[in-house]
N, C-alpha and C positions, 0 to 999 in steps of 0.2 A: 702182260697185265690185262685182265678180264675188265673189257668197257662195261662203267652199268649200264643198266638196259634203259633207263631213262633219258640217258644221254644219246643212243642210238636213238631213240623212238622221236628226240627233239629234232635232230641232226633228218631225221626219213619226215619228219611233218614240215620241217624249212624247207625242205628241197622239194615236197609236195607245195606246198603255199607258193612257191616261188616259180613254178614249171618246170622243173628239173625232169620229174616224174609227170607225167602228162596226165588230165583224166582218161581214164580206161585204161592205160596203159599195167601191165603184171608186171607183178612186184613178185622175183622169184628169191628165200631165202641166200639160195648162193649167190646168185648176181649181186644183191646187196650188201650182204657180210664181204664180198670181195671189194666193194664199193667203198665200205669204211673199214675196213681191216680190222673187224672182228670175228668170233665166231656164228654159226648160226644160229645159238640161242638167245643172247641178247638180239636179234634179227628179230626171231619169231617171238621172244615176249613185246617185242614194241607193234609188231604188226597186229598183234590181239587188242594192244591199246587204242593203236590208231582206229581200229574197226569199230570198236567202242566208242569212240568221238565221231565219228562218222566220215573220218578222211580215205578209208581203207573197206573195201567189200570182197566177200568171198564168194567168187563162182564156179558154182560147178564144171569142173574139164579145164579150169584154167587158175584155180584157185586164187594167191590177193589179189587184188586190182586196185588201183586208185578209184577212187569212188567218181560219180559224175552226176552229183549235186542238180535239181530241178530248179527251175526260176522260181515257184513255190517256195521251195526249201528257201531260196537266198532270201525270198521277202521277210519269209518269217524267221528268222535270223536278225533279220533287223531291226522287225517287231520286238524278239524278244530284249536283246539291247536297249530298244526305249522303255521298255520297265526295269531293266536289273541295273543300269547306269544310274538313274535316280536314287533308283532301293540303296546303293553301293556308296553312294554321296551323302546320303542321312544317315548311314551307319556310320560312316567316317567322322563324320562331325561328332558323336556322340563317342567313338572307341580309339579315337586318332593317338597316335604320338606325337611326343614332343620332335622325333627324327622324325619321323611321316613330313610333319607339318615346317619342318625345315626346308626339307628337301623339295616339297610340291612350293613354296616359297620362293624358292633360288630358281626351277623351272618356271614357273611363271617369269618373276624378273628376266631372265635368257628369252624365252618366247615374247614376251613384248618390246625387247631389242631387239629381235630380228624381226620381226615384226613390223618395226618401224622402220627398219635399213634393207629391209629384203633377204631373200633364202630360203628357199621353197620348201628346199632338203631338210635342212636344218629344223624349220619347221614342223615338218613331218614327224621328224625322229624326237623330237622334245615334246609333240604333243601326245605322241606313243608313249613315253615314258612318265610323263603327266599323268593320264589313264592308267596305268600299269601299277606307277602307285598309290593313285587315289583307289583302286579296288583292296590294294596290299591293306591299306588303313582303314578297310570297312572290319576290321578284326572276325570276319568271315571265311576263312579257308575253302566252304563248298563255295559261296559266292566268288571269291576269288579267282577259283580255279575255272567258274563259268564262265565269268567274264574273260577270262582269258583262251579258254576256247571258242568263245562269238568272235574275239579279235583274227584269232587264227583263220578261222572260216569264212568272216568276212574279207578280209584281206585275201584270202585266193579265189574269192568269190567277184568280188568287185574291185574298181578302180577309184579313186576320188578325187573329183576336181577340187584346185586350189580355193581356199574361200574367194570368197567376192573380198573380203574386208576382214585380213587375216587379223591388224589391230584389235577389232574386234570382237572377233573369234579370242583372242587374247584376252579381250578385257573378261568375256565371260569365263573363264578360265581362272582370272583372278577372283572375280564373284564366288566363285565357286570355293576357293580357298578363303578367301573372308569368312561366308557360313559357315565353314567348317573349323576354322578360327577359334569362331562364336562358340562352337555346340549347337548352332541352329539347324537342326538335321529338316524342320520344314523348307527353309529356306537353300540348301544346299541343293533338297528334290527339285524345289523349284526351276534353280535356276540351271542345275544340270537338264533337266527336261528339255526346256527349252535349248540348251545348248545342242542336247543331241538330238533335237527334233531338226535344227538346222543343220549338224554334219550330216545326217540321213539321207537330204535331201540333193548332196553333194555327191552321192552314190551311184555308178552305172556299173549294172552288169557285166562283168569280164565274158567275152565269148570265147568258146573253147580254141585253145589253141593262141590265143592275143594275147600271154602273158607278156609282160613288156622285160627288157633287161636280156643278159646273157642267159642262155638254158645250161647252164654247166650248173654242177655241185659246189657251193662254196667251204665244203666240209673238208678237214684235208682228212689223210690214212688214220692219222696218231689223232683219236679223239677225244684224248685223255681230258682235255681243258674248256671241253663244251660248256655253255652254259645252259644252265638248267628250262 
């Protein structure tokens, strides 16, 4: 069965984000399709993609590469983040679902118990999914899909230390979901602003090569069931 190419191109951008694939390091069609056990053309439509997002660059005598991102590049990465995180929270307020608005509901309540009992991880992983859908509910598709490429980029860019006052970090997370409750899309920018003007701040440069975790592929052969 023929992998789509979008599932390959997630599966080569995880493994990018995560060091699998190293900056600078070529990205040869066959090496890869043998990697995930497809063929080459789902390979090379994802590696077009990825060049286009800017994970993947083409050079001369050595053609893909993994890209290798300037401390520049990283700032304003997370410049742009501090306007489209806002923008993304007053659309939601104003175009949310009734499921949007459940589900950022029930993460919030999870985040503020662990929160209060501890779990770093856990934290992590719920405030990811937070973010993820509060962009899904700005009923923006190109936003959406931006914000979802700064996440990507930022995470292989940087590391983030734990809040100081994860409760905190929590309660403004619920703030955030009250505005958006409302339909108060001023008050949503608001208080997302602020929210990600302090994760920002939590941000250190990754240096080449300090990816932290295992460097293996978490993909297996059969990648029929990736997610999108």
């Amino acid at each position: 069965m023929r992998i789509p190419a979008h599932s390959v191109c997630t599966a080569i951008r995880d493994d990018i984000v995560s060091g699998v694939h190293e900056r600078g390091s070529r990205l040869t069609e066959e090496l890869l399709a043998r990697r995930y056990g497809v063929s080459r053309v789902p390979v090379r439509e994802a590696l077009r993609t990825l060049e286009a997002e800017g994970f993947v660059v083409t050079r001369r005598h050595a053609g893909a590469c993994v890209a290798e991102p300037t401390e520049q590049e990283g700032a304003d990465l997370l410049d742009m983040r501090m306007l489209l995180e806002p923008l993304g929270a007053a659309k939601a307020a104003q175009r949310r679902s009734e499921a949007h608005l459940k589900v950022l509901r029930g993460l919030v309540r999870l985040g503020q118990e662990r929160a209060r009992t501890g779990g770093s991880e856990d934290l992590r992983s719920l405030g990811g999914w937070f973010h993820e859908t509060l962009a899904q509910a700005c009923g923006s598709p190109a936003l959406t899909s931006t914000l979802a490429q700064l996440r990507h980029k930022i995470a292989w860019m940087y590391t983030v230390e734990a809040p100081l006052s994860p409760v905190e970090s929590w309660a403004e997370h619920g703030g955030i979901v009250d505005a958006v409750a409302r339909g108060d899309g001023e008050r949503a920018r608001a208080v997302m602003a602020v929210h990600t003007e302090r994760a920002t701040a939590a941000h250190r440069l990754r240096l080449p090569g300090s990816v932290s975790g295992v460097r293996t592929s978490q993909h297996a052969v059969n990648m029929s069931g990736l997610r999108h």
